[in-house]
C-alpha positions in Angstrom: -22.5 62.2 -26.2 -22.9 58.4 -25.7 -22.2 57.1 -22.3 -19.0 55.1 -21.8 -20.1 51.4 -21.0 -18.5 50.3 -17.4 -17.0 47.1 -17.1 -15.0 45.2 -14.4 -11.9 46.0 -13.9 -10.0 42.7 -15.1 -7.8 42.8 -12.1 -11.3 42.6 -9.9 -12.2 39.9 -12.6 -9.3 37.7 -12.3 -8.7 37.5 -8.0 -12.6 36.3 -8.1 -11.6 33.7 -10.8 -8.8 32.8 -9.1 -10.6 32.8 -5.4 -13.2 30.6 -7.0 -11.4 28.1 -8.6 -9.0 27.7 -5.7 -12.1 26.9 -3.4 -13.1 24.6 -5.1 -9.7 23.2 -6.0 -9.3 22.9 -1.9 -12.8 21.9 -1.3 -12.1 18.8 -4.9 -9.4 18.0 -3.4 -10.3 17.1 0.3 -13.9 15.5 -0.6 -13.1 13.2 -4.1 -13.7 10.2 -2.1 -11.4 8.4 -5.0 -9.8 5.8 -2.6 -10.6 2.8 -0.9 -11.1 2.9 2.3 -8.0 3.8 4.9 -7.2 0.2 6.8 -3.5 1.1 8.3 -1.5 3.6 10.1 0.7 4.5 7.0 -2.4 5.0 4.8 -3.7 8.8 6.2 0.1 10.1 4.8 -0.6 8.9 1.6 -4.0 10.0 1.2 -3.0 13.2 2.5 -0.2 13.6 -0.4 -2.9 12.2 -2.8 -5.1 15.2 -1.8 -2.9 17.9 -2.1 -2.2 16.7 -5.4 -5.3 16.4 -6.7 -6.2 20.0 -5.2 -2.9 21.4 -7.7 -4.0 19.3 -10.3 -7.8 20.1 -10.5 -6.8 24.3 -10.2 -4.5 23.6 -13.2 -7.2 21.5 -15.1 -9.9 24.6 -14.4 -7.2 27.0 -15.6 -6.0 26.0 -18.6 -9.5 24.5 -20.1 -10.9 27.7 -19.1 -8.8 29.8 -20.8 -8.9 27.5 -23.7 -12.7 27.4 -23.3 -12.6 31.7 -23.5 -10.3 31.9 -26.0 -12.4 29.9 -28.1 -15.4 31.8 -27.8 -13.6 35.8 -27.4 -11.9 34.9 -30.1 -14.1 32.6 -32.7 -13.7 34.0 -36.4 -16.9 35.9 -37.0 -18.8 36.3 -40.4 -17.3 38.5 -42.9 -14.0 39.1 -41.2 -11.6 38.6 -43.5 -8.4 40.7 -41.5 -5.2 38.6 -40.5 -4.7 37.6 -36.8 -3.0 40.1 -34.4 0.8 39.5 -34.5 2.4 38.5 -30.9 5.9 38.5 -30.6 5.9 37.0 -27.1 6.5 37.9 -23.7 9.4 37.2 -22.1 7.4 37.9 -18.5 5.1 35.4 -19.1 7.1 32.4 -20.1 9.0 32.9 -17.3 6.1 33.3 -14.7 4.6 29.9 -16.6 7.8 28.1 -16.4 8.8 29.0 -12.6 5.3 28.1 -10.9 5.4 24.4 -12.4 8.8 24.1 -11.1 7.9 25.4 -7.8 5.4 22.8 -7.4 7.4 19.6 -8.2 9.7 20.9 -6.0 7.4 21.3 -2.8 5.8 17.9 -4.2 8.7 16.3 -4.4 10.2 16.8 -0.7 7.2 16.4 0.8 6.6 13.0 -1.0 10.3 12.2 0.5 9.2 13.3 3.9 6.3 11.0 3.4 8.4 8.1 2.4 10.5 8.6 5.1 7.9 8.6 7.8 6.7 5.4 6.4 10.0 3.7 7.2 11.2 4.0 3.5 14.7 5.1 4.8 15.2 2.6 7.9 18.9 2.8 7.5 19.4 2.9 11.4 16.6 0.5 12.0 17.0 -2.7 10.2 20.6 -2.5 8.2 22.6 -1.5 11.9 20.4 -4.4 13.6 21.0 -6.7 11.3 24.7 -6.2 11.2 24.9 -6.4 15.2 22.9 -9.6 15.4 25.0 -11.4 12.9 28.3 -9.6 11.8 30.1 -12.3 13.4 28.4 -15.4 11.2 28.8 -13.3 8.1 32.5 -12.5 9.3 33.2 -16.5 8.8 31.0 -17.1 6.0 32.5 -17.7 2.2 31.8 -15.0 -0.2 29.6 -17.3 -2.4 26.1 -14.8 -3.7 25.0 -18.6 -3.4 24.8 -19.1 0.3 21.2 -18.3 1.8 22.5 -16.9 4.7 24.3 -14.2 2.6 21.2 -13.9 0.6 19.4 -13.2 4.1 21.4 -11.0 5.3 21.5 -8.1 2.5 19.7 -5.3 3.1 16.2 -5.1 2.8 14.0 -2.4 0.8 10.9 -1.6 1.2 8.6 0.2 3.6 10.0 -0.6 6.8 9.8 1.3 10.2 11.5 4.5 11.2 15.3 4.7 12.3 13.9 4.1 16.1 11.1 1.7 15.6 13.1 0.2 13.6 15.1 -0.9 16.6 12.6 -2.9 18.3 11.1 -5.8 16.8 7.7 -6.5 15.2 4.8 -7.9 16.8 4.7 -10.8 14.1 6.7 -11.3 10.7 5.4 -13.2 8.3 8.0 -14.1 5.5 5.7 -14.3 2.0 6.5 -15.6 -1.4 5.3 -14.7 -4.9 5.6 -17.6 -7.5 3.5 -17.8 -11.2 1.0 -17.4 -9.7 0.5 -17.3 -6.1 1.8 -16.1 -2.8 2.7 -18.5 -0.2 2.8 -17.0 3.7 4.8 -18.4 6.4 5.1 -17.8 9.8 8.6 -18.9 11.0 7.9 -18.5 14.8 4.2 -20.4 14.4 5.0 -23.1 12.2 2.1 -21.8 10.2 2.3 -22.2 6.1 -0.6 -20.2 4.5 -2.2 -18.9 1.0 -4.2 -16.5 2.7 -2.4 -13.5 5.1 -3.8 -13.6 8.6 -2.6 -10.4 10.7 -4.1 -9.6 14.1 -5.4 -5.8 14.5 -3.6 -2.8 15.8 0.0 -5.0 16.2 3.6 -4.4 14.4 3.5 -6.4 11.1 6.6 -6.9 9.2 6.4 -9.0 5.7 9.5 -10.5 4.3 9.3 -10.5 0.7 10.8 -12.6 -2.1 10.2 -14.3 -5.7 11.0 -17.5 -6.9 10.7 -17.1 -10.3 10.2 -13.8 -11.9 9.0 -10.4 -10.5 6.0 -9.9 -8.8 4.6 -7.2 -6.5 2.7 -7.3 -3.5 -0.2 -4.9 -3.4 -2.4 -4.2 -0.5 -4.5 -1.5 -2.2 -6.7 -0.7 1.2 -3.3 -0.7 3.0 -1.7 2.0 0.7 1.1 -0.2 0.6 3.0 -1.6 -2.3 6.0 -3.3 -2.5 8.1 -5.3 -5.6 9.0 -9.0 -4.8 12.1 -9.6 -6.1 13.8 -13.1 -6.9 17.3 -13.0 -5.1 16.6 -9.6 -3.3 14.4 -9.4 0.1 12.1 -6.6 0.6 9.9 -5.5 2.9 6.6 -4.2 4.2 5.8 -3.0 7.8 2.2 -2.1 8.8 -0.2 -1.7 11.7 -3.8 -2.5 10.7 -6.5 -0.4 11.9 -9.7 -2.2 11.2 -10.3 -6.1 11.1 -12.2 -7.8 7.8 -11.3 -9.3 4.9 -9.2 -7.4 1.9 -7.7 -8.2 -1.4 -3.9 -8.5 -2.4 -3.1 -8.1 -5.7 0.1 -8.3 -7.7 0.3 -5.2 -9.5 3.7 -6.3 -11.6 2.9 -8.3 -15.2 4.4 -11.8 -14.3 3.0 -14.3 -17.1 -0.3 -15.1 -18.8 -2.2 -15.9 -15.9 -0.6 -12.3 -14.1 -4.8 -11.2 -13.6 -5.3 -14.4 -11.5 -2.6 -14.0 -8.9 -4.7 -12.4 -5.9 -5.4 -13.2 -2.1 -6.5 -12.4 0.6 -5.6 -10.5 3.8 -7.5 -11.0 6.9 -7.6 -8.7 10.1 -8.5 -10.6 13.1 -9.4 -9.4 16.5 -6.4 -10.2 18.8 -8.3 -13.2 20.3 -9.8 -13.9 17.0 -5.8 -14.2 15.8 -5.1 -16.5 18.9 -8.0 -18.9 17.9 -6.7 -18.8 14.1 -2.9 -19.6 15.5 -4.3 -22.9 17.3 -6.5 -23.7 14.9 -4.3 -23.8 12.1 -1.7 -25.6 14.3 -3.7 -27.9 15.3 -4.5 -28.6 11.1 -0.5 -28.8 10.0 0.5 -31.1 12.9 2.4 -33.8 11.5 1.3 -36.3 14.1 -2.1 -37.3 12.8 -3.3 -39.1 15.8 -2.9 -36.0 18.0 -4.8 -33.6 15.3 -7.4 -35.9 15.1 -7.6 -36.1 18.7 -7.4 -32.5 19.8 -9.9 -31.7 17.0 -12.1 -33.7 18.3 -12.1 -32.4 21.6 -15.0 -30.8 23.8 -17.6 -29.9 21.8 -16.8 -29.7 18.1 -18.6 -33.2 17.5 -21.5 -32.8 19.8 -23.9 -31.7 17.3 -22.7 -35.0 14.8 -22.9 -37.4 17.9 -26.6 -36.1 18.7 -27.8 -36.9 15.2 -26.3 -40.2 15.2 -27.7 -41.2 18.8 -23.9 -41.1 20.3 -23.2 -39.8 24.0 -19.7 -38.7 24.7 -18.6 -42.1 26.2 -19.1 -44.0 23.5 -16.8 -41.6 21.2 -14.2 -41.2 24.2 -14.0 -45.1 24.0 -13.9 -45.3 20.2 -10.8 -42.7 19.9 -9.5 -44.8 22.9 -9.0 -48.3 20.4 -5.8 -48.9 18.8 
């Protein structure tokens, strides 16, 4: 009597499958190494929902090309068989157990992306709609209702990724309104009398961007920054960020806005806090309207002492020739 061959049992065969490809799902999933490098407080939650993501995804990609994979192989068409396929009616079961675990997933997915959102400052309804209508209900109270008026215009609410419902009660460090046009962005700082085409932030301080359009829609991208926000002509928006790590970073508009859409980038830059300070007096020294005094405070201490040395100048002879009318 021939021996009965042994095999696994195929509930044995599918928890190792299943162990394995989890594993590596978790261990995918937490080492891709698929993103740019994490330069503000907000980034780590979205890497982290990235992550997960990616760990459902890649389990899901190893199941179902893997029993593809097998089924092509188990069940290939082999020389001289000629016999029909076995009929399947289908299996009530299994459409069900296919159908529920998808949905399951989005689900989870789903509230924890709002969670996310929300601890990004996504849903600052306390924060900044409640403050602004405190600071200025009684302005608005006496204002015409003309969609016209720029005050109006300032004072709808803003979208965007803002700061929670409490820190959303206290003001940034520095807010910076910036403007997207065909095709460029324009950065102004109200409270410095600074106008830039570059962003200047100091590090670890509370940024807020105010964000508009002037002609069509664009949207601000800082891809380092995890943070992404539509500029809208007619509608402010927002961005609030801490930056962790001082350098220099692209911004991008990641919204088609005309031919020359590819071409409208910057530049953020991350300063040092005194780096930031030296940036501020530098660049108000630049924009001074009074000539006389930029030319004179620029020319101040020791920013000419190498160009006076090579001409054979000592500093009296400058200090008297700044001195003539």
């Amino acid at each position: 009597m021939a021996k009965k061959k042994e095999t696994i049992p195929s509930s044995l065969l599918t928890l190792t499958i299943g162990i394995a490809v989890a594993a590596f799902s978790v261990w995918y999933g937490q080492n891709n190494h698929l993103l740019p490098e994490q330069l503000s407080s907000q980034a780590p939650l979205v890497d982290d929902l990235f992550n997960i993501m990616l760990c459902i995804a890649t389990a899901l990609f190893l199941l179902v090309e893997g029993t593809i994979i097998y089924t092509l192989i188990r069940f290939r068409h082999r020389p001289g068989d000629e016999t029909d396929g076995e009929y399947i009616e289908g299996n009530f079961s299994l459409e069900v157990f296919w159908t529920a675990i998808p949905t399951f997933i989005v689900i989870v997915l789903g509230i924890y992306g709002v969670q996310v959102y929300n601890q990004m400052g996504g849903f600052d309804t306390v924060g900044q709609v409640a403050h602004h209508h405190h600071q200025h209900q009684v302005q608005l109270a006496s204002l015409p209702a003309d969609e016209s008026n720029p005050m109006l215009l300032a004072e709808r609410p803003e979208y965007g990724v803002g700061a929670t419902p409490v820190e959303g009660l206290t003001p940034p460090d520095l807010e910076v309104d910036v403007l997207g046009m065909q095709y460029a962005w324009i950065f102004t700082y109200p409270s410095l009398g600074i106008t830039s085409g570059e962003l200047h932030v100091p590090m670890g301080q509370d940024i807020k961007l105010n964000i508009t359009a002037q002609d069509v829609l664009h949207a601000f991208w800082l891809p380092q920054f995890r943070l992404k926000q539509d500029a809208i002509p007619g509608q402010p928006t927002q961005l609030r960020f801490v930056a962790t790590k001082s350098g220099h970073y692209p911004i991008v508009c990641a919204e088609l806005c005309g031919a020359y859409h590819g071409g409208m980038r910057s530049e953020i830059v991350v300063h040092e806090p005194d780096e930031f300070v030296t940036w501020i007096s530098e660049n108000q020294v630049a924009q001074n309207p009074d000539l006389e005094q930029a030319v004179a405070l620029r020319t101040d201490g020791d920013r000419l002492q190498d160009y006076t040395t090579q001409m054979g100048l000592d500093a009296t002879t400058v200090q008297a020739a700044l001195k003539q009318p």
